[in-house]
N, C-alpha and C positions, 0 to 999 in steps of 0.2 A: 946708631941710637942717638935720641938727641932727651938730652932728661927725662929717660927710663923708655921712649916710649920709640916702636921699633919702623922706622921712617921706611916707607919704601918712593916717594915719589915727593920733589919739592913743586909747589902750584904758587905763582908770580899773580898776584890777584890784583885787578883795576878796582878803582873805588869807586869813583861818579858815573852811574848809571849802570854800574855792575853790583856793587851792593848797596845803593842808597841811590835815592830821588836826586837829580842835577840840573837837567837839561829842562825838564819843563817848566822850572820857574823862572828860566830867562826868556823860554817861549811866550810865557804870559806877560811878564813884563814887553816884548817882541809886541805883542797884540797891542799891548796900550798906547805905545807910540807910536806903533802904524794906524791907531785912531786919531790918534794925535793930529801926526802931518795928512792923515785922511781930509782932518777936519778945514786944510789948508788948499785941497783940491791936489794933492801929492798922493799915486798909485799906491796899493801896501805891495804892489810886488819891487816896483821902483824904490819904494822905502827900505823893503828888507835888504835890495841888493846894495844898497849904498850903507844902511846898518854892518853888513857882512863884510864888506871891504874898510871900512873904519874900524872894525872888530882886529881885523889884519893887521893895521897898521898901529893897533894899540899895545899886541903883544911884544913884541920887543921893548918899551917902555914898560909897560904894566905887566907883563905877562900871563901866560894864564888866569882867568877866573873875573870876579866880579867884578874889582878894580874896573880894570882896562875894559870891560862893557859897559861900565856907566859911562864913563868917557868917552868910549861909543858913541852912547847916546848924543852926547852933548857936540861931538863930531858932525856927526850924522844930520842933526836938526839944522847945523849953518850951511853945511854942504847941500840940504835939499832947500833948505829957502833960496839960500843963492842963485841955485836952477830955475826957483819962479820966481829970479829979480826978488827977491825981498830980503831983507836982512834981518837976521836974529838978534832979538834983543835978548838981554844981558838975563833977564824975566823968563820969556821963553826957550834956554838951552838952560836955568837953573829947573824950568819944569821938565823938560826930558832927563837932567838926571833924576829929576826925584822918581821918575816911572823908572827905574833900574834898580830902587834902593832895596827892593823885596830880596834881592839875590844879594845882599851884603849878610843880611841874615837871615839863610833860610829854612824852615821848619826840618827838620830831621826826619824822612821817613826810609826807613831801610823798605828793600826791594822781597818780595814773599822767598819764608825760609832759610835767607841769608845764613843767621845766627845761630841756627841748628843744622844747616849743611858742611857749614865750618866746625861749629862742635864734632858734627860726624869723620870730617876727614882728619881732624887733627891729632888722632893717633896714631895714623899711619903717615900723615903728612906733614913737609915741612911749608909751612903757610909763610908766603911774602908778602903784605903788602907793598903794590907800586903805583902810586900815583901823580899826574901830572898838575903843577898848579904852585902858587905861592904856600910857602912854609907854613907860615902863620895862618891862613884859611885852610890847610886841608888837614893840618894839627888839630886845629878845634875841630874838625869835622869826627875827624878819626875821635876823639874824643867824648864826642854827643853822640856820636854813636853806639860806645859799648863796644865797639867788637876788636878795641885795639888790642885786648891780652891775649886773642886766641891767634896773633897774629906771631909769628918768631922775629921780626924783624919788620921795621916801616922804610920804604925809602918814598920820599918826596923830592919828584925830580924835575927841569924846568921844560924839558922834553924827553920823548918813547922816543927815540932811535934804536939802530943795531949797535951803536957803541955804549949808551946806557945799559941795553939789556945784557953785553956782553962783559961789563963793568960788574955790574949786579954780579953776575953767575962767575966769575972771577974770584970779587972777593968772598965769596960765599963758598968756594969751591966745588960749584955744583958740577954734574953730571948733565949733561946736553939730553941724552937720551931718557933722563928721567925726571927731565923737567919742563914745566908747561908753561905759559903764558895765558892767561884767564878774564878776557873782557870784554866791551861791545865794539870797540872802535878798531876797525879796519886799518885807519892810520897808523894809531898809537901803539894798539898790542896785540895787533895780528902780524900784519904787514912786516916789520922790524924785528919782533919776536921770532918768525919763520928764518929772517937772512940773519938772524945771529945766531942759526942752527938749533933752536929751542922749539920744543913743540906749541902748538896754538891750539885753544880753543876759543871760539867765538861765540857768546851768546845775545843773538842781538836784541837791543831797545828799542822800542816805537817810535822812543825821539830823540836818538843821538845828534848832538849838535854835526852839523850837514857839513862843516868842515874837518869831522873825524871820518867820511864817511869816502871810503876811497875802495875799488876794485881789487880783490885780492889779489897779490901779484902770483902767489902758486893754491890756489885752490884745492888741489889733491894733497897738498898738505896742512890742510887745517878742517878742525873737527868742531861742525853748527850744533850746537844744542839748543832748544825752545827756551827753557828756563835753568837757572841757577842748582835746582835741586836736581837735575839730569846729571848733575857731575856723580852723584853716588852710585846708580848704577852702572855709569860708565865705566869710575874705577873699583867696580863691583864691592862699595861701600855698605854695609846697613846704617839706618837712622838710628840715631839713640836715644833708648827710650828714656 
């Protein structure tokens, strides 16, 4: 029982791109700078893969999230001029950050049904949020979103591995066999969630950022759903009316 209400199953729930819009609006920011260095006679697939690997090299400083993508950007625009002999001016990598600054603040759109599939499970369920990314950015998110009280607990964490997830289910002292792990990213909370003996569900995005996007390592053990509201009949839920 967890205040009054009688728990049969805890569900580890991802945020960005599992209940709210994330990844497309550094996709779009993605498009303006690849117009950008287009505009210099610089490919956009050359572009993206030089953005991707500056992306890489920014997490460990910056970690996760907007930050370290605009930074990106401003990586990204010296290292392709330098390839066509030209040098960035001081002008030019303050205009590529400025094409990133939409992702420092970005519009709040939850994902369909989010907030009444959670209303639906949370009397029988003990609800986690876990999400990967800077404190301070994924606080406000959880925040503008509304959906922080139906949640029992937030962690904000700086990576999804199997020693996170098996930290989480620790101090929580959950049950392995009655607890799920719930997101789109194959990396973060499939993959990790399955070897730290937690079950998985996967519900995938159209645009998961491409470096969460990894081959399941055990596939017969994790369960695809189409959308977010597929979790109710699965754990043979009704909606509330």
């Amino acid at each position: 029982m967890t205040n009054g209400r009688r728990i049969e199953r805890t569900l580890l729930i991802d945020a960005d791109d599992t209940l709210w819009e994330n990844n497309i609006f550094y996709l779009h920011c993605t498009a303006r700078f690849q117009d950008l260095m287009g505009s210099m006679e610089c490919p956009r697939d050359v572009t993206q893969e030089v953005l991707d690997a500056c992306e890489r090299e920014t997490v460990p400083v910056a970690g996760f999230g907007p930050r370290g993508y605009v930074m990106a950007l401003g990586m990204a625009c010296e290292q392709l001029l330098r390839r066509l002999g030209r040098v960035a001016t001081p002008e030019l990598v303050a205009q590529a950050h400025s094409l990133g600054e939409p992702v420092l603040a970005p519009p709040m759109i939850l994902l369909p049904d989010v907030d009444t599939v959670l209303s639906a499970l949370r009397p029988t369920s003990q609800l986690i949020l876990v999400t990967k990314g800077s404190q301070e950015v994924q606080t406000e998110k959880i925040a503008r979103s509304g959906l922080g009280p139906l949640f029992d607990a937030h962690y904000i964490v700086s990576e999804k591995d199997p020693a996170t997830y098996r930290r989480i289910a620790g101090e929580l002292r959950l049950n392995p066999r009655d607890t799920w792990m719930v997101g789109n990213s194959p990396r973060s909370d499939i993959n990790p969630a399955v070897e730290a003996g937690l079950g998985a569900i996967l519900i995938p995005h159209d645009h998961t950022w491409t470096a969460e996007l990894q081959e399941l390592t055990h596939p017969e053990l994790v369960v695809a759903l189409r959308r977010f509201a597929d979790l109710l009949p699965f754990f043979g839920v009704e909606m509330s009316s």
